[in-house]
C-alpha positions as CSV (number, residue, x, y, z in Angstrom):
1,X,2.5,4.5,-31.2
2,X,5.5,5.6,-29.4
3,X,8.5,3.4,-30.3
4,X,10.5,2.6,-26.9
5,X,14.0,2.0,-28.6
6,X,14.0,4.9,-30.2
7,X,12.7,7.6,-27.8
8,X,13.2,9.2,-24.2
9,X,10.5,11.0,-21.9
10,X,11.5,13.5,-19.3
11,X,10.0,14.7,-16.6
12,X,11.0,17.5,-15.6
13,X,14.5,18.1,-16.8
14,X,15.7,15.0,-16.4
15,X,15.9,11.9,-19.1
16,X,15.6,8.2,-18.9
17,X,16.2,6.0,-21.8
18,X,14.0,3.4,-22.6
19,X,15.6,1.6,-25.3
20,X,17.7,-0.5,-22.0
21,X,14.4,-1.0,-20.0
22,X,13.9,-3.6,-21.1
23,X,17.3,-5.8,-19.7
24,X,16.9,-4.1,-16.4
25,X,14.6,-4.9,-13.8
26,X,13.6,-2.0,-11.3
27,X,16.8,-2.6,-8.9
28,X,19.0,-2.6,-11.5
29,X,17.5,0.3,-13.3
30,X,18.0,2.7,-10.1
31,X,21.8,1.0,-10.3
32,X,22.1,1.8,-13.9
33,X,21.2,5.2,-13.9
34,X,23.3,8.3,-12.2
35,X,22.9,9.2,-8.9
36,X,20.5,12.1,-9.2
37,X,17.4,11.4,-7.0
38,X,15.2,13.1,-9.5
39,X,16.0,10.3,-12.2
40,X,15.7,7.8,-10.1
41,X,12.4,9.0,-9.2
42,X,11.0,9.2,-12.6
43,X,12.3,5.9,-13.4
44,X,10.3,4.4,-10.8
45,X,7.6,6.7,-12.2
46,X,8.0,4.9,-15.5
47,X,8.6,1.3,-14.3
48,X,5.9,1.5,-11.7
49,X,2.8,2.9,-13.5
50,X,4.1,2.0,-17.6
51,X,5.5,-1.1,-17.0
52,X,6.7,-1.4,-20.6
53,X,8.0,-4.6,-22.6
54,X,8.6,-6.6,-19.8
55,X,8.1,-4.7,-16.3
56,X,5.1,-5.0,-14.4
57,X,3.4,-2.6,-12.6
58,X,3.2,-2.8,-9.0
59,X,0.6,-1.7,-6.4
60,X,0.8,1.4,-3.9
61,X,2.0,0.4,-0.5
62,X,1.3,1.8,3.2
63,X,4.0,1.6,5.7
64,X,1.0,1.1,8.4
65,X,-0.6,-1.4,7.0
66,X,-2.6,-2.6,9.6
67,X,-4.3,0.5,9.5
68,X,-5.2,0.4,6.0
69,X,-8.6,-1.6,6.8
70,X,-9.8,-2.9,3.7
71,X,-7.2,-2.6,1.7
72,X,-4.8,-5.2,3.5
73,X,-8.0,-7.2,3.0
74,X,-11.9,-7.9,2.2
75,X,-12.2,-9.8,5.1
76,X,-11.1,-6.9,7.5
77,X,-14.9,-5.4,6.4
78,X,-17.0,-5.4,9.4
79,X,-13.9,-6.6,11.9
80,X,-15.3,-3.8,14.9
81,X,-19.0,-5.1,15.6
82,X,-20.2,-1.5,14.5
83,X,-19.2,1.2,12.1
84,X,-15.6,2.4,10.7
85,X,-14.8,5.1,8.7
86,X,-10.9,5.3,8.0
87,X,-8.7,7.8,6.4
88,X,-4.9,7.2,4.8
89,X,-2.2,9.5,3.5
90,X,0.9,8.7,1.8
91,X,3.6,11.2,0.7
92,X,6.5,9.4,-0.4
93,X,9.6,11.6,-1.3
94,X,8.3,14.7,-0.6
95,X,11.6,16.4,-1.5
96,X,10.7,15.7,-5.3
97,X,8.7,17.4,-7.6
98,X,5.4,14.9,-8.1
99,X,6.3,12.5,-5.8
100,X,4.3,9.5,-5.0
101,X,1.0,10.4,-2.9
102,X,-1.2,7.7,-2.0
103,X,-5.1,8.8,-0.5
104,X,-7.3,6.4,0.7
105,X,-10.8,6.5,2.7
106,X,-13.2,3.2,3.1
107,X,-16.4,3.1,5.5
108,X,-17.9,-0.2,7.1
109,X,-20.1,-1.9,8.4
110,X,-20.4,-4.9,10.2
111,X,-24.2,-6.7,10.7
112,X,-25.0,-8.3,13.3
113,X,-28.1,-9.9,12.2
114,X,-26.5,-11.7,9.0
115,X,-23.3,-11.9,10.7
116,X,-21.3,-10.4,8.0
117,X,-19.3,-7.1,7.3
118,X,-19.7,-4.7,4.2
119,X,-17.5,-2.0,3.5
120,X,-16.7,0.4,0.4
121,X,-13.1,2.2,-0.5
122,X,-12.0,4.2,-2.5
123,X,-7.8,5.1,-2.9
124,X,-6.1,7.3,-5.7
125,X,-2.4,7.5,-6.2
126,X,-0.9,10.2,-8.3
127,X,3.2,10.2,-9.2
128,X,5.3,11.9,-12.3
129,X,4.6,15.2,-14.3
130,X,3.1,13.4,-16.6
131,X,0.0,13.2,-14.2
132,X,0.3,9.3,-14.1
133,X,-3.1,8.1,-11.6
134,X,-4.4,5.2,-10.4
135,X,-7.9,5.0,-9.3
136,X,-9.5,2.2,-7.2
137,X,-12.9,1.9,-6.0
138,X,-14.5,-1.0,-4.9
139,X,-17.4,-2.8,-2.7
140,X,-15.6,-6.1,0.5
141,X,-17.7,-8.2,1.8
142,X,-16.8,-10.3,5.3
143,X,-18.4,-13.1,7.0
144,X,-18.1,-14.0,10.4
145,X,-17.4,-17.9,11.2
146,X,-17.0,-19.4,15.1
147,X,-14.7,-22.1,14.6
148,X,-14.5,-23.3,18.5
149,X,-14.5,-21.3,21.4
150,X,-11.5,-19.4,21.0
151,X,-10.7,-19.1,17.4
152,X,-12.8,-17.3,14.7
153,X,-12.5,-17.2,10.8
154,X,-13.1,-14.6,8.7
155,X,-13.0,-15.0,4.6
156,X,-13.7,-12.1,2.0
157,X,-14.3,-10.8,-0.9
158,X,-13.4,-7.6,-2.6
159,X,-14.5,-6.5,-6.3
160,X,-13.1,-2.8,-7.8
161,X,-13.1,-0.7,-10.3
162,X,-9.6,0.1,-11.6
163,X,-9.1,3.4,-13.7
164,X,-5.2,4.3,-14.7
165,X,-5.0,8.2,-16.4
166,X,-1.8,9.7,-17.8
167,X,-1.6,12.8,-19.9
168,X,1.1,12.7,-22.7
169,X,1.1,16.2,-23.7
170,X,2.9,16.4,-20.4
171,X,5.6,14.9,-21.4
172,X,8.6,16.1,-23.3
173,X,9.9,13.7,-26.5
174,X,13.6,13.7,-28.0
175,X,12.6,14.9,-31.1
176,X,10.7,17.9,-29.5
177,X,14.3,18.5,-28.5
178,X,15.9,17.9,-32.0
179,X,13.1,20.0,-34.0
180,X,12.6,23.2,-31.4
181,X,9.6,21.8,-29.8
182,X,7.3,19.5,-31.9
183,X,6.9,16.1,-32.1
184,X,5.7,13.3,-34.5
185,X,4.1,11.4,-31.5
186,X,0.0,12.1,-31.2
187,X,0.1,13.2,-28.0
188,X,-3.4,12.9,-26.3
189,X,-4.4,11.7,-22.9
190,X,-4.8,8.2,-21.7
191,X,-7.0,6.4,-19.5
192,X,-7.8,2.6,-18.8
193,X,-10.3,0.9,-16.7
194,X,-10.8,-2.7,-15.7
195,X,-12.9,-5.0,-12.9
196,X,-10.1,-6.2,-10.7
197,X,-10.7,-9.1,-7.8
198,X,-9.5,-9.6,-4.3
199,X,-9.8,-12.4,-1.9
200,X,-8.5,-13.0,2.1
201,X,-9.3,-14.9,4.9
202,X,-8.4,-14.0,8.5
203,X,-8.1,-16.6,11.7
204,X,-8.0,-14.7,15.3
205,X,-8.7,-15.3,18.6
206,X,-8.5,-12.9,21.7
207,X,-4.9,-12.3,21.5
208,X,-3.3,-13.6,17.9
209,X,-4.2,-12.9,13.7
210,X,-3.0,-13.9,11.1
211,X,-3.9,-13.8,7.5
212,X,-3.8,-13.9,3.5
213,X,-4.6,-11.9,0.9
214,X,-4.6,-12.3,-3.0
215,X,-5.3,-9.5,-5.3
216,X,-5.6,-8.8,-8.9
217,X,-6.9,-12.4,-9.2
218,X,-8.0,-11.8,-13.2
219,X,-4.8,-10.5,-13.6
220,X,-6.3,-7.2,-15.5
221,X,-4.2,-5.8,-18.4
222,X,-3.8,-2.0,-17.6
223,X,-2.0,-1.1,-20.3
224,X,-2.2,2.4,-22.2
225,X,-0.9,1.4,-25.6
226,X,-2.7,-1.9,-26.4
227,X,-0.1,-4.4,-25.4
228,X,-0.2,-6.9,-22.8
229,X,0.5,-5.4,-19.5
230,X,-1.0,-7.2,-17.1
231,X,-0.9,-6.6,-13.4
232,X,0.8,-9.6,-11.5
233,X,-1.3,-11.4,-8.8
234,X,-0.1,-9.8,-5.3
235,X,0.0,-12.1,-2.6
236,X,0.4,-11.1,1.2
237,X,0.2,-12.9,4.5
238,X,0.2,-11.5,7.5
239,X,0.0,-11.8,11.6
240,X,-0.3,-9.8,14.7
241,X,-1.0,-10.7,18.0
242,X,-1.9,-8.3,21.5
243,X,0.4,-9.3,24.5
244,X,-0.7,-7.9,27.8
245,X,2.2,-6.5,29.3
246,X,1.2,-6.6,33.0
247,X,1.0,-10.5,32.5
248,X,4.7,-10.9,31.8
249,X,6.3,-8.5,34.6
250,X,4.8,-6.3,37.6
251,X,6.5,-3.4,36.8
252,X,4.4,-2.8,33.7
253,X,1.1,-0.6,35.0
254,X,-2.3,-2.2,33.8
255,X,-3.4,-1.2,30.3
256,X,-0.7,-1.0,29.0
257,X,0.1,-3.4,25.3
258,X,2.3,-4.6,23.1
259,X,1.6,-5.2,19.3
260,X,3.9,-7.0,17.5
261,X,2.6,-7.5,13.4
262,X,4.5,-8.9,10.0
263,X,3.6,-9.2,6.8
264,X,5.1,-10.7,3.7
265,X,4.1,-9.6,0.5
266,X,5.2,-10.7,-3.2
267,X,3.9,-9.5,-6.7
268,X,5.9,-11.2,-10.1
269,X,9.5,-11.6,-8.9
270,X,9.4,-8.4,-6.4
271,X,9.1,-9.3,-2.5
272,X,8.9,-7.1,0.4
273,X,8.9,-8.1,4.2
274,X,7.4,-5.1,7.2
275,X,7.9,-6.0,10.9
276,X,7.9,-4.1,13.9
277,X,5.2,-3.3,16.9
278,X,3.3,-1.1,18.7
279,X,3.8,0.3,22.1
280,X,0.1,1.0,23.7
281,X,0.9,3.8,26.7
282,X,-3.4,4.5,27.1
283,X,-3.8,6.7,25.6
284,X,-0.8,6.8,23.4
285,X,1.0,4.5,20.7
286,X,4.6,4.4,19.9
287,X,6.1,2.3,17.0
288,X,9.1,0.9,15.7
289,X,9.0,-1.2,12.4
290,X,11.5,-2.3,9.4
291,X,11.1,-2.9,6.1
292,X,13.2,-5.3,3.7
293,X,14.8,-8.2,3.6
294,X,18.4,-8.4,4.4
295,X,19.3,-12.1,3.8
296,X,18.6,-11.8,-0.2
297,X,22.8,-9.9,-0.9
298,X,22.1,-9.5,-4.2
299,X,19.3,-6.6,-4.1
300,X,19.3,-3.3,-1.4
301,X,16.6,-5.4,0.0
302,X,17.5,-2.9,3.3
303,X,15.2,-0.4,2.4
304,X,13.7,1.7,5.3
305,X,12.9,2.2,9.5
306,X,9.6,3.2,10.2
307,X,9.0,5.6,13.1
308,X,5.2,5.9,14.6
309,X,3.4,7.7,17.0
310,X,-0.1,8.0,18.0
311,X,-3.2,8.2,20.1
312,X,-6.2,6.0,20.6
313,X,-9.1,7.9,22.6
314,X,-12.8,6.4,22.5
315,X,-13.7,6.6,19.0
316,X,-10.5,8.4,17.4
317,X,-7.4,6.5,16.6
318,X,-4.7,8.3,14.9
319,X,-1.0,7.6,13.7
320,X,1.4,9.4,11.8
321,X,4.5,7.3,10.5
322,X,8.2,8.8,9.0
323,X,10.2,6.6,6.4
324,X,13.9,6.8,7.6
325,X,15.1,5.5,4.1
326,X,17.7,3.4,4.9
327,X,18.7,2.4,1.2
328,X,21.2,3.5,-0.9
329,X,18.4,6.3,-1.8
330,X,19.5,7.6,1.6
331,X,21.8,10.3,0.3
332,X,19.6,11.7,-2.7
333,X,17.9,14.0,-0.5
334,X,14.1,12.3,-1.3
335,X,13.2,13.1,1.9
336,X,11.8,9.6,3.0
337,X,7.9,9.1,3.1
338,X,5.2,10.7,5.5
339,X,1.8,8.5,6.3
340,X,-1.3,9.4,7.9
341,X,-4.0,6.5,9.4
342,X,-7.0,8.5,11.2
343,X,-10.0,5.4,11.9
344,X,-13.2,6.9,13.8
345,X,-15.4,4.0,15.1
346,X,-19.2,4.7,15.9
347,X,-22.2,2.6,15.9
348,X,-20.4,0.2,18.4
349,X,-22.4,-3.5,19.4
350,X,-20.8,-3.2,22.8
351,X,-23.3,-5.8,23.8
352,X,-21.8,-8.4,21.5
353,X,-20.2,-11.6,23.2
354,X,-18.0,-11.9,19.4
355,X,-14.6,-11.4,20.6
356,X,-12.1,-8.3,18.9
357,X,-9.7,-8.9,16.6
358,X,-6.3,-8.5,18.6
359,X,-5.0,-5.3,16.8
360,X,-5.4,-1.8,17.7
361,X,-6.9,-1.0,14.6
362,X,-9.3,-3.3,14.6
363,X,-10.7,-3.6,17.9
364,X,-13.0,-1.8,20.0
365,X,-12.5,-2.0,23.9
């Protein structure tokens, strides 16, 4: 087993010592260590995906999130009265050698018959030369509740399969450097795979949603060299809503919108807050959003502006988003984070008196 006090991996040709890991949280670590992006990178490689002593391992992220269907949550199965097949892309720091990348695709369905959604995903993210993977692939179900006239409710229900894959043999050990080349360490490839849970519930009516999502509600232990590394329960709430812009001033042409969404997210100690909107120009979209939290001065909770632009034609939406990193990353030359939502709708209920969900994601007009 690989003693942590004692040795460093590298990626690359950089090191990271793991004997401190362990006083540091992931902040502090980037703080800690020089100001070479390629270090930082592979510490969050290591903090991210190892999680070792006491770090825990965090989830992927999309800076559209409201486009990410099922993943934001279960009960978004089945939210557009027909069929949905949607697509996501993440390159984060695409500057860097094995970078993050983040690819997702999920298909559903909703029925009208049992008044319920079903959909599938499946999402992969690969980061570090180590060939460090996560693997997720899971079956949501949605069901459709009329509270009154206006308001709906819609709870749900996620299960996947979780796989985690690195290769060791990838890696480069301190006494391969000592001895010309060979290690004591048995240096095969790892994998892991648990059942992980997710549950949501979503309350909308023509022109406001809002939301909650809990993941990893067994708390799996995904750890590669039989200690307790457990993923921490992420929490999220969310809201969006779809103002008209016609009703608030003439001078705004009919058909055009404005959609203003938030979300909140925490997972252990680590907390993140996106907000921005969308700018609906039929057929075009135009986004602004932000993501941190400036009011905690003890982290560089400040961490990026989020640029987006797309289209929304019939059955096509797509959107492509830029990462302006705004951190103090913003010099290391990462080259911020690219993301890709394509969503095809077919199928379509048109017929259907159930009113949309107020998102252009999740609608069908």
């Amino acid at each position: 087993m690989v003693n942590y006090a004692l040795k460093m991996f590298i990626f690359g040709r950089q090191q990271v010592n793991l004997k401190t890991e362990k006083h540091l949280n992931k902040l502090e670590m980037l703080h800690y260590l020089d100001k070479n992006i390629t270090t930082k990178i592979i510490a969050i490689c290591i903090v991210v995906i190892f999680g070792f002593n006491d770090l825990k391992a965090q989830d992927p992220q999309f800076s559209q999130f409201y486009a990410t269907s099922l993943y934001l949550g279960p009960s978004l199965a089945g939210s557009t009265d027909g069929s949905r097949v949607t697509l996501n892309y993440r390159n984060q720091w695409p500057f860097i050698a094995n970078g993050f990348q983040s690819y997702m695709m999920s298909v559903d369905h909703f029925f009208s018959r049992i008044n319920s959604g079903v959909g599938i995903m499946a999402m992969r993210e690969t980061a570090g030369s180590g060939n460090l993977s996560s693997l997720y692939v899971g079956g949501a179900y949605s069901y459709h509740v009329k509270l009154n006239r206006n308001w709906s409710m819609r709870p749900g229900l996620m299960m996947n399969y979780l796989q985690r894959n690195i290769d060791f043999s990838s890696l480069v050990f301190t006494d391969q450097i000592a001895s010309g080349g060979v290690t004591n360490e048995t240096l095969n490839a790892a994998k892991v795979w648990k059942l992980d849970f997710a549950s949501s519930v979503i309350f909308f009516n023509r022109y406001i949603w809002f939301g909650a999502t809990v993941k990893h509600l067994t708390k799996p232990n995904v750890s590669f060299l039989g200690d307790d590394m457990r993923l921490g329960r992420n929490y999220s709430i969310y809201a969006g809503s779809r103002i008209e812009l016609k009703k608030i001033s003439s001078a705004f042409p009919r058909g055009q919108y404005l959609y203003p969404s938030i979300q909140f997210k925490w997972q252990d100690t680590y907390k993140q807050l996106d907000a921005g909107a969308y700018w609906e120009i039929n057929p075009l979209l135009f986004g602004l959003r932000y993501r941190g939290i400036p009011v905690f001065k003890k982290l560089p909770n400040s961490d990026a502006i989020i640029f987006v632009a797309g289209f929304r034609q019939e059955r096509i939406t797509f959107s492509y988003s830029y990462d302006l990193t705004i951190s103090r990353l913003l010099g290391s030359g990462g080259g911020g984070a690219h993301e890709i939502a394509l969503i095809y709708n077919f199928n379509q209920n048109l017929k259907l008196k159930r009113k949309p969900m107020p998102c252009p994601h999740c609608q069908w007009d």
